[in-house]
C-alpha positions as CSV (number, residue, x, y, z in Angstrom):
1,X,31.1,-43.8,-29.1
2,X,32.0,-42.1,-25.9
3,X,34.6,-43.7,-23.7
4,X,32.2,-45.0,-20.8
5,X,30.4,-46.7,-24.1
6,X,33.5,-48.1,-25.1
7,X,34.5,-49.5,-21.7
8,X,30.8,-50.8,-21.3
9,X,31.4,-53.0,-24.6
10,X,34.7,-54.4,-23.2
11,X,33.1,-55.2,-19.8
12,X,30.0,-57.4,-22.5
13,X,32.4,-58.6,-24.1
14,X,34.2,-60.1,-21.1
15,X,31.2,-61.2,-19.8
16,X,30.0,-63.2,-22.9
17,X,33.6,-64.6,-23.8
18,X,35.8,-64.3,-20.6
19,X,35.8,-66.9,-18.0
20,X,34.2,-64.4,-15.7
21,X,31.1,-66.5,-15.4
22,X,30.3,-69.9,-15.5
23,X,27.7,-71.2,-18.2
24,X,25.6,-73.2,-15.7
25,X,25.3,-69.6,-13.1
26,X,24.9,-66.9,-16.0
27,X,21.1,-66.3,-16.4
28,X,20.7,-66.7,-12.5
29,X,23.2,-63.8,-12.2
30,X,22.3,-61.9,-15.4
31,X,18.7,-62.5,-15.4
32,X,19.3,-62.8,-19.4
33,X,21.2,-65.5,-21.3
34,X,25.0,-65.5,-22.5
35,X,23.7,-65.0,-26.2
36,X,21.1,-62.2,-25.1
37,X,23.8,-60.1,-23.8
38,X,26.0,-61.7,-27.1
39,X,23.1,-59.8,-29.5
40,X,23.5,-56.7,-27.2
41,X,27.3,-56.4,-27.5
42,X,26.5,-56.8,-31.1
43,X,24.6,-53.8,-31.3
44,X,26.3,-51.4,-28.4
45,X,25.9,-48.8,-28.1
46,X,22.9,-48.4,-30.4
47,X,21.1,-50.5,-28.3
48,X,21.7,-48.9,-25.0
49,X,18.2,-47.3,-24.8
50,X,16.6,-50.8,-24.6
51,X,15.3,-51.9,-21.4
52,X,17.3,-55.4,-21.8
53,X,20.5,-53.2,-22.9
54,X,20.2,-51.1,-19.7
55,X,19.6,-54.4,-17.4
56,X,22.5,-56.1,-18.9
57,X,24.9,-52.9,-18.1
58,X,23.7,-52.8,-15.1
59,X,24.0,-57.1,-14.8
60,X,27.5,-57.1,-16.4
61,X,29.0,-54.0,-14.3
62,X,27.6,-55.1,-10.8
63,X,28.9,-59.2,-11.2
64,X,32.3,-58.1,-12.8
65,X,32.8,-55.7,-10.1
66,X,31.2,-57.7,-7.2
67,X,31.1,-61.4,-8.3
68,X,33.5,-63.7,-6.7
69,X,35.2,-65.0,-10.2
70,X,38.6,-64.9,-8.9
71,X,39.6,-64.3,-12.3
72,X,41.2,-60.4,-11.9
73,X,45.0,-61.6,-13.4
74,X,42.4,-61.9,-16.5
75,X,40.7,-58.8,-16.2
76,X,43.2,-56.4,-18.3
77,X,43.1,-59.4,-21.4
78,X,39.1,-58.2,-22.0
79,X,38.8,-54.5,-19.8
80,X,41.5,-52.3,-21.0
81,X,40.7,-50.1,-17.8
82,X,40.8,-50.6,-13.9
83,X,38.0,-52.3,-12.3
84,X,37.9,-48.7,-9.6
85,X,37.6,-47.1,-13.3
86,X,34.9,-49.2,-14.5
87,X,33.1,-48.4,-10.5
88,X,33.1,-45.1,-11.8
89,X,31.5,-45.8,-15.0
90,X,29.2,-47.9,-13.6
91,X,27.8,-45.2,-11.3
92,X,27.8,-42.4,-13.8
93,X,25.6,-45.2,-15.8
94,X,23.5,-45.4,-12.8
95,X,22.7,-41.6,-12.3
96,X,22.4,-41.2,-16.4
97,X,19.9,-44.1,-16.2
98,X,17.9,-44.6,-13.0
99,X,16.0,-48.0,-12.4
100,X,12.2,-47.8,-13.5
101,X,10.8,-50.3,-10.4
């Protein structure tokens, strides 16, 4: 597992059991359920390839970096890097996998 990989599975994890996001607004900001990502963390990275695996990165990065959970004293309890590191994992996860519109 390479180290982005590794910091990906921190930022799922977060998201699935951090208080990050609230129940009630997760699919509306995911666009997948809590326990879709949940089976995804279970199988990162293998699963990355997937279509659901690379919307969920791209879910899980954007609304940790840019949601307005208010929760960043909690942030180092789940992400073991910074969120400006994690910015830059997210756009080297961009470039490595473009959007298919």
């Amino acid at each position: 597992m390479t180290h982005d990989e590794q910091l990906i599975g921190e930022c799922f994890r977060a998201a699935v059991e951090g208080p990050f996001f609230p129940d009630w607004e997760f699919h509306v900001l995911f666009g997948l359920t809590r326990p879709e990502v949940a089976a995804i963390l279970a199988t990162w990275p293998e699963s990355k390839d997937s279509a659901d695996a690379r919307h969920a990165v791209n879910s899980t990065l954007n609304n940790l970096l840019g949601y307005p959970h208010k929760k960043w004293a909690q942030w180092p309890r789940y992400i073991s890097a910074s969120p400006e590191e994690v910015d830059a994992v997210f756009e080297r996860w961009q470039k490595a996998h473009p959007r298919e519109d």
